[in-house]
N, C-alpha and C positions, 0 to 999 in steps of 0.2 A: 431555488426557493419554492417552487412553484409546485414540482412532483412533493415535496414530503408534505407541503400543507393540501394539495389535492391525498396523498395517502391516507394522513390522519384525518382527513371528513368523508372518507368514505365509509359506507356501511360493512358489518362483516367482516369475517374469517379471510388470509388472504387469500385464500383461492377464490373468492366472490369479488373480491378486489380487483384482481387481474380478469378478470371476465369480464367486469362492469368498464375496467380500462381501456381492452382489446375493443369492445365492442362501440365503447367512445369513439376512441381510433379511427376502426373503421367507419363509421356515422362520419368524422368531418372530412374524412378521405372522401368518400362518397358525394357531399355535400360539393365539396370542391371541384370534385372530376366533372358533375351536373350541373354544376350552376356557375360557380365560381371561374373554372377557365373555361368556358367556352363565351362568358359574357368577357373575360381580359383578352380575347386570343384577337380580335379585332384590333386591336391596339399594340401587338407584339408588331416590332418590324421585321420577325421572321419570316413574313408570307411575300413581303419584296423580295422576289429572289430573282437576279438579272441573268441567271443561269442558261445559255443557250439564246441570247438575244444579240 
């Protein structure tokens, strides 16, 4: 439900469409790699690792 109603309010031909997508995309990928997991990774129990003790 979510992609056709983001389709139909976007502006533009679809090749403006998929550029204005892509370019989404990458902005929250981004968004997440800098902000988002480095503030959750404290909280991950993967950095307990009893490996060699």
């Amino acid at each position: 439900m979510m992609y056709p109603w983001l389709w139909r309010h976007l502006p533009g031909p679809a090749p403006v469409r998929i550029l204005i997508l892509a370019v989404a995309a990458v902005a929250v990928l981004a968004v997440c790699f800098q902000w988002v997991f480095p503030a959750v990774a404290p909280y991950m129990p993967f950095s307990d690792t009893t490996v060699g003790e």
